[in-house]
MOPAC internal coordinates of N, CA, C and O (Angstrom, degrees):
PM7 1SCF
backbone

  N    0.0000 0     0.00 0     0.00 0    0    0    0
  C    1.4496 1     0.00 0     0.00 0    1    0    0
  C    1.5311 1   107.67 1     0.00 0    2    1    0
  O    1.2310 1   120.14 1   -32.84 1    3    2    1
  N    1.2096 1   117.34 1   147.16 1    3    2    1
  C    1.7627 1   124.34 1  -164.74 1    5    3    2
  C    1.6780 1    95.33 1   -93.47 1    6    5    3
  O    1.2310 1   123.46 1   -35.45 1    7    6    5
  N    1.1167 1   110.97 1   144.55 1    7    6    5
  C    1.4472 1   124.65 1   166.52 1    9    7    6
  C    1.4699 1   110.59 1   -48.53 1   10    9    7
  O    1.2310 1   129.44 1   -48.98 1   11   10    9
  N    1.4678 1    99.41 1   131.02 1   11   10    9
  C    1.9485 1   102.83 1  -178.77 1   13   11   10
  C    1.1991 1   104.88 1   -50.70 1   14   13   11
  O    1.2310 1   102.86 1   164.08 1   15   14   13
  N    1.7611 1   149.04 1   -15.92 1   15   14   13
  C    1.2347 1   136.01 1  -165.34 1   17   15   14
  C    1.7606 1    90.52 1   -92.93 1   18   17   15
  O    1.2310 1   108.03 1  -171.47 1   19   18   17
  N    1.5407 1   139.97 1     8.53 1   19   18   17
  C    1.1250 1   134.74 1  -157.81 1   21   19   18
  C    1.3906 1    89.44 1  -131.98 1   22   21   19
  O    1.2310 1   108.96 1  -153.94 1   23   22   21
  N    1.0575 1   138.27 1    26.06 1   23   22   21
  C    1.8944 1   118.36 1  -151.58 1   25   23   22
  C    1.5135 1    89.81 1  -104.15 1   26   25   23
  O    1.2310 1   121.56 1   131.41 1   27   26   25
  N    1.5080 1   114.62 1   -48.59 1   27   26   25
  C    1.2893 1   116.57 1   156.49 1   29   27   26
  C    1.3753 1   136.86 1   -15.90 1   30   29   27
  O    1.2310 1   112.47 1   125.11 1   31   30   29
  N    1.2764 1   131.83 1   -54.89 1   31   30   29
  C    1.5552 1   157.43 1   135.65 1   33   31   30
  C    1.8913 1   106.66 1   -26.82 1   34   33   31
  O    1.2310 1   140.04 1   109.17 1   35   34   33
  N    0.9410 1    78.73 1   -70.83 1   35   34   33
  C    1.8925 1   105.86 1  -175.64 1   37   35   34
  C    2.0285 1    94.87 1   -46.76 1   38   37   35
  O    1.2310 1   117.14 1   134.14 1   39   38   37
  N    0.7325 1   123.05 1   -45.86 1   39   38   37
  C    1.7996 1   126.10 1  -164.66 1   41   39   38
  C    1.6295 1    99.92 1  -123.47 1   42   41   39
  O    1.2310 1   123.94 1   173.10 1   43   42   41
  N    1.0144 1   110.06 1    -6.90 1   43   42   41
  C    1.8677 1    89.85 1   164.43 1   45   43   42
  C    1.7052 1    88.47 1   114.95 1   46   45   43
  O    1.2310 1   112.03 1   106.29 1   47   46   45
  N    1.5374 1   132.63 1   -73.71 1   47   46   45
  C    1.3748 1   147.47 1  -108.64 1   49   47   46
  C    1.0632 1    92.96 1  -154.38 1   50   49   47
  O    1.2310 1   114.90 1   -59.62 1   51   50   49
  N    1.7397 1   127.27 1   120.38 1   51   50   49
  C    1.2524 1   126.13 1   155.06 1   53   51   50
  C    0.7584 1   145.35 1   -76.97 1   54   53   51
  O    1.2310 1   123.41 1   179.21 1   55   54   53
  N    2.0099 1   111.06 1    -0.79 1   55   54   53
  C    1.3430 1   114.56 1   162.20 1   57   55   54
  C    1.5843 1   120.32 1   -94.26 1   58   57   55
  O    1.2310 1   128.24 1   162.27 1   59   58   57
  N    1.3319 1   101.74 1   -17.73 1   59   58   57
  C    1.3622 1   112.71 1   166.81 1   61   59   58
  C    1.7555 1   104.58 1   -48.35 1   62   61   59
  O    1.2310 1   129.05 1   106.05 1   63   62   61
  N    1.1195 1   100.17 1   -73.95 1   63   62   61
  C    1.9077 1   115.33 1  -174.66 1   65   63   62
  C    0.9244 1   113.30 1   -32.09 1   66   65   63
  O    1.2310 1   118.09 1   128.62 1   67   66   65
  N    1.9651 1   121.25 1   -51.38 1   67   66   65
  C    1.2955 1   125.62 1   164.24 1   69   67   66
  C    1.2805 1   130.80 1   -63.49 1   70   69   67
  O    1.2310 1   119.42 1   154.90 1   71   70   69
  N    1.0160 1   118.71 1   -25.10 1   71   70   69
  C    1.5903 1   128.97 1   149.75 1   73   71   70
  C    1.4314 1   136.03 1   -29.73 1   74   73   71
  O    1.2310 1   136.41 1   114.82 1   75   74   73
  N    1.8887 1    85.83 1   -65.18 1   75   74   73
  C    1.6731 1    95.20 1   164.36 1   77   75   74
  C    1.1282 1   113.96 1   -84.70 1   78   77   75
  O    1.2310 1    97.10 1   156.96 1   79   78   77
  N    1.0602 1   158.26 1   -23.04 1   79   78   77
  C    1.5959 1   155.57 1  -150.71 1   81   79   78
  C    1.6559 1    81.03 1  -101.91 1   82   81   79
  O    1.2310 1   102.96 1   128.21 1   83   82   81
  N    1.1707 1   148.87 1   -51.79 1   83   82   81
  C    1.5215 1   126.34 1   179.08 1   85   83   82
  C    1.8619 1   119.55 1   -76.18 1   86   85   83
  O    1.2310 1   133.40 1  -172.51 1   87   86   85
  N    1.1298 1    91.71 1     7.49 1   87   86   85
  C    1.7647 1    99.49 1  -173.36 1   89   87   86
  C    1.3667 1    89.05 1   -94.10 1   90   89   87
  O    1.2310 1   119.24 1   127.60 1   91   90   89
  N    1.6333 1   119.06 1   -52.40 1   91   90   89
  C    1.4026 1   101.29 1  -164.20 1   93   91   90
  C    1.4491 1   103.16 1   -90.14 1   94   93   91
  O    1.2310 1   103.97 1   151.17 1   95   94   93
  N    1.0971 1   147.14 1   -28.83 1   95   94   93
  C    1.7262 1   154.06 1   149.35 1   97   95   94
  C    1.4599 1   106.85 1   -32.13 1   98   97   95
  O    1.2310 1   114.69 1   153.17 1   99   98   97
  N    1.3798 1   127.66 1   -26.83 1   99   98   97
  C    1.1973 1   132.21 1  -173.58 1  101   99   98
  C    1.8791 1   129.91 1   -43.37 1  102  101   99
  O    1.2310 1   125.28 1   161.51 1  103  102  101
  N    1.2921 1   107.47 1   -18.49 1  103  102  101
  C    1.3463 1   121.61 1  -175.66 1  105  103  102
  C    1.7537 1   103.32 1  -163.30 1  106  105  103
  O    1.2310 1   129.55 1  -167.00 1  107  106  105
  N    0.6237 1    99.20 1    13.00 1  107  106  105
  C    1.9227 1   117.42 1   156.55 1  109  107  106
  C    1.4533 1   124.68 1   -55.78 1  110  109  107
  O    1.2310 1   116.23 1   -88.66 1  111  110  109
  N    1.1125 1   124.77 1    91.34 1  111  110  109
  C    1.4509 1   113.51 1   170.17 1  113  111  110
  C    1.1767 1   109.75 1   -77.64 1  114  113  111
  O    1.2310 1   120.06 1   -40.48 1  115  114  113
  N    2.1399 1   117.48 1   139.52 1  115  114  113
  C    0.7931 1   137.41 1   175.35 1  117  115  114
  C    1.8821 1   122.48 1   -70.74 1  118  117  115
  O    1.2310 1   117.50 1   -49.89 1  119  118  117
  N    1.0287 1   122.36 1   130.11 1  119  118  117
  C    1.3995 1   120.37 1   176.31 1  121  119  118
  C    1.5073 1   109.58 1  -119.35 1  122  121  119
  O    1.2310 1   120.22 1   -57.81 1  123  122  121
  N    1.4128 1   117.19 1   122.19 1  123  122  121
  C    1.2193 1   106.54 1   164.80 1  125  123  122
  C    1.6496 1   127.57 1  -126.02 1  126  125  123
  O    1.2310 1   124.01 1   -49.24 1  127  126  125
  N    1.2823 1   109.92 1   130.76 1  127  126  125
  C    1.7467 1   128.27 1  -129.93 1  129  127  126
  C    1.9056 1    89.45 1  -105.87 1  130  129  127
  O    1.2310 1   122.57 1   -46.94 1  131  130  129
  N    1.1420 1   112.68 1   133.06 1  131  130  129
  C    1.1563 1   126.82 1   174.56 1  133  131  130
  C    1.6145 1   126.76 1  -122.64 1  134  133  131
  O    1.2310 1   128.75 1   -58.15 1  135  134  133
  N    1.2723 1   100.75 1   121.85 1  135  134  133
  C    1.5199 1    82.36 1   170.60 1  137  135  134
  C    2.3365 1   117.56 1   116.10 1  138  137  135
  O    1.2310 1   100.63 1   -41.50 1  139  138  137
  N    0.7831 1   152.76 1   138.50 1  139  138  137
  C    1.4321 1   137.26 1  -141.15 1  141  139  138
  C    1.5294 1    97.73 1   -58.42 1  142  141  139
  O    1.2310 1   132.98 1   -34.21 1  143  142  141
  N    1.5226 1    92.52 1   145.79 1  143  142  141
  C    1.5580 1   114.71 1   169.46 1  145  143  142
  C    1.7989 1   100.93 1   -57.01 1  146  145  143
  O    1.2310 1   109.06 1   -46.77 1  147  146  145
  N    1.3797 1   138.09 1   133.23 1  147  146  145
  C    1.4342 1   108.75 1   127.43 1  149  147  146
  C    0.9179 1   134.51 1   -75.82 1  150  149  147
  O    1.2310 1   104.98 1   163.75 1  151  150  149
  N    1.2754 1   145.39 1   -16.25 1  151  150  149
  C    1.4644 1   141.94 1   145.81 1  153  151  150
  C    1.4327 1   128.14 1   -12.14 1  154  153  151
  O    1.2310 1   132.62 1   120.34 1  155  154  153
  N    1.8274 1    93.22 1   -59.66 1  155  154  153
  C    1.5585 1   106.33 1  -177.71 1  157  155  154
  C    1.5889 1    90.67 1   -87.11 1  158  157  155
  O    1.2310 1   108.35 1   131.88 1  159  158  157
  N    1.2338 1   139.38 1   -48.12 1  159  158  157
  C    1.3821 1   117.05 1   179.38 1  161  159  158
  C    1.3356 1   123.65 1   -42.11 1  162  161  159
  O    1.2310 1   114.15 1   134.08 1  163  162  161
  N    1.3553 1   128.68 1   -45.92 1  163  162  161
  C    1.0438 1   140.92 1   173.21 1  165  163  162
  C    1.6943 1   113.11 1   -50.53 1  166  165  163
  O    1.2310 1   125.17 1   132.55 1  167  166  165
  N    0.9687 1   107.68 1   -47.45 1  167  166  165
  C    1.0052 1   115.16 1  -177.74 1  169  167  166
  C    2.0989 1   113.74 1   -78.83 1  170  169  167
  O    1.2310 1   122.63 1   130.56 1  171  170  169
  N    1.1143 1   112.56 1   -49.44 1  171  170  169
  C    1.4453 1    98.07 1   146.89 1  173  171  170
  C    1.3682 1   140.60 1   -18.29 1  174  173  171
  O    1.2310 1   122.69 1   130.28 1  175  174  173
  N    1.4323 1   112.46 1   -49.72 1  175  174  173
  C    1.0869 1   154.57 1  -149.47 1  177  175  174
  C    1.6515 1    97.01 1   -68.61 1  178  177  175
  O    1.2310 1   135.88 1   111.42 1  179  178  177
  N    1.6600 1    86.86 1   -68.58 1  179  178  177
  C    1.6203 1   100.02 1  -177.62 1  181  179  178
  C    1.1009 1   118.50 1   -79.64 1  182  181  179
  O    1.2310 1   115.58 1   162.82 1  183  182  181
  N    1.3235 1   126.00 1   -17.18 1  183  182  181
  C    1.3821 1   133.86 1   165.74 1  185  183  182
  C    1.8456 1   111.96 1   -43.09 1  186  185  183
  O    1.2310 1   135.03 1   126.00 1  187  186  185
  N    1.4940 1    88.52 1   -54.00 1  187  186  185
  C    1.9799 1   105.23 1  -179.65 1  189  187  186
  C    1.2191 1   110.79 1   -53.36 1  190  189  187
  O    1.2310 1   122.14 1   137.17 1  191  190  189
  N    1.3597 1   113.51 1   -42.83 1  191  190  189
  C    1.7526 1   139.33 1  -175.62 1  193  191  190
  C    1.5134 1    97.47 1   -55.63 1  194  193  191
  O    1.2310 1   114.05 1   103.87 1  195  194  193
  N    1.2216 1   128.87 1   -76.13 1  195  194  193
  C    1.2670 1   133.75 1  -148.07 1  197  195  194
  C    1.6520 1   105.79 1   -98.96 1  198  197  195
  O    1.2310 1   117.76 1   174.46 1  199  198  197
  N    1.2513 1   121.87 1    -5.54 1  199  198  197
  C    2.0358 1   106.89 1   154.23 1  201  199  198
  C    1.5180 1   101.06 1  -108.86 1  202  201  199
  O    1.2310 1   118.72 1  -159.53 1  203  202  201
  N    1.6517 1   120.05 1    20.47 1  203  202  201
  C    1.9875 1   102.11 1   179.81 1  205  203  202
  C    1.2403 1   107.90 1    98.84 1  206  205  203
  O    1.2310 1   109.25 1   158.72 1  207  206  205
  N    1.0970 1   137.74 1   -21.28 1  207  206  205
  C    1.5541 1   118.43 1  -146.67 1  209  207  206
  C    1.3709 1    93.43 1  -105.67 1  210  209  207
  O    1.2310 1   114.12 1  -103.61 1  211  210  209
  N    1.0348 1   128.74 1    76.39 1  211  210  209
  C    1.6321 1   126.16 1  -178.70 1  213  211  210
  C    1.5930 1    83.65 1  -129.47 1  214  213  211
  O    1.2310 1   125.21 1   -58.51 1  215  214  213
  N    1.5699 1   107.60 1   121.49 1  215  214  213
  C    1.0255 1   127.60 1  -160.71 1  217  215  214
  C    1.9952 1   100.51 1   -98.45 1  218  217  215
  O    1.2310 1   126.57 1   173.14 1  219  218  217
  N    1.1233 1   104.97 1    -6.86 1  219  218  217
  C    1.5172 1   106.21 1   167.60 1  221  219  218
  C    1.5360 1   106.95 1   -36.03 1  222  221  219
  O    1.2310 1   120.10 1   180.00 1  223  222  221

């Protein structure tokens, strides 16, 4: 998925983009998340796993 400053690009029309991105944001509560991804930890993880370097 393209960075929201690209969405414009992505759909043709930047007012279009802004259009939809406040239609569906429209009653959205915001969360803002602090602190390590597990996703990307996880993914670290296996990174160590699969060249050796798992320092266990």
């Amino acid at each position: 998925m393209p960075a929201p400053d690209r969405w414009g690009e992505t759909f043709g029309d930047e007012t279009v983009a802004a259009a939809m991105i406040d239609r569906l944001v429209h009653h959205a509560e915001v969360h803002s998340l602090k602190g390590e991804s597990y996703r990307m930890r996880g993914r670290s993880e296996l990174g160590r796993l699969q060249t050796g370097n798992d320092s266990n």
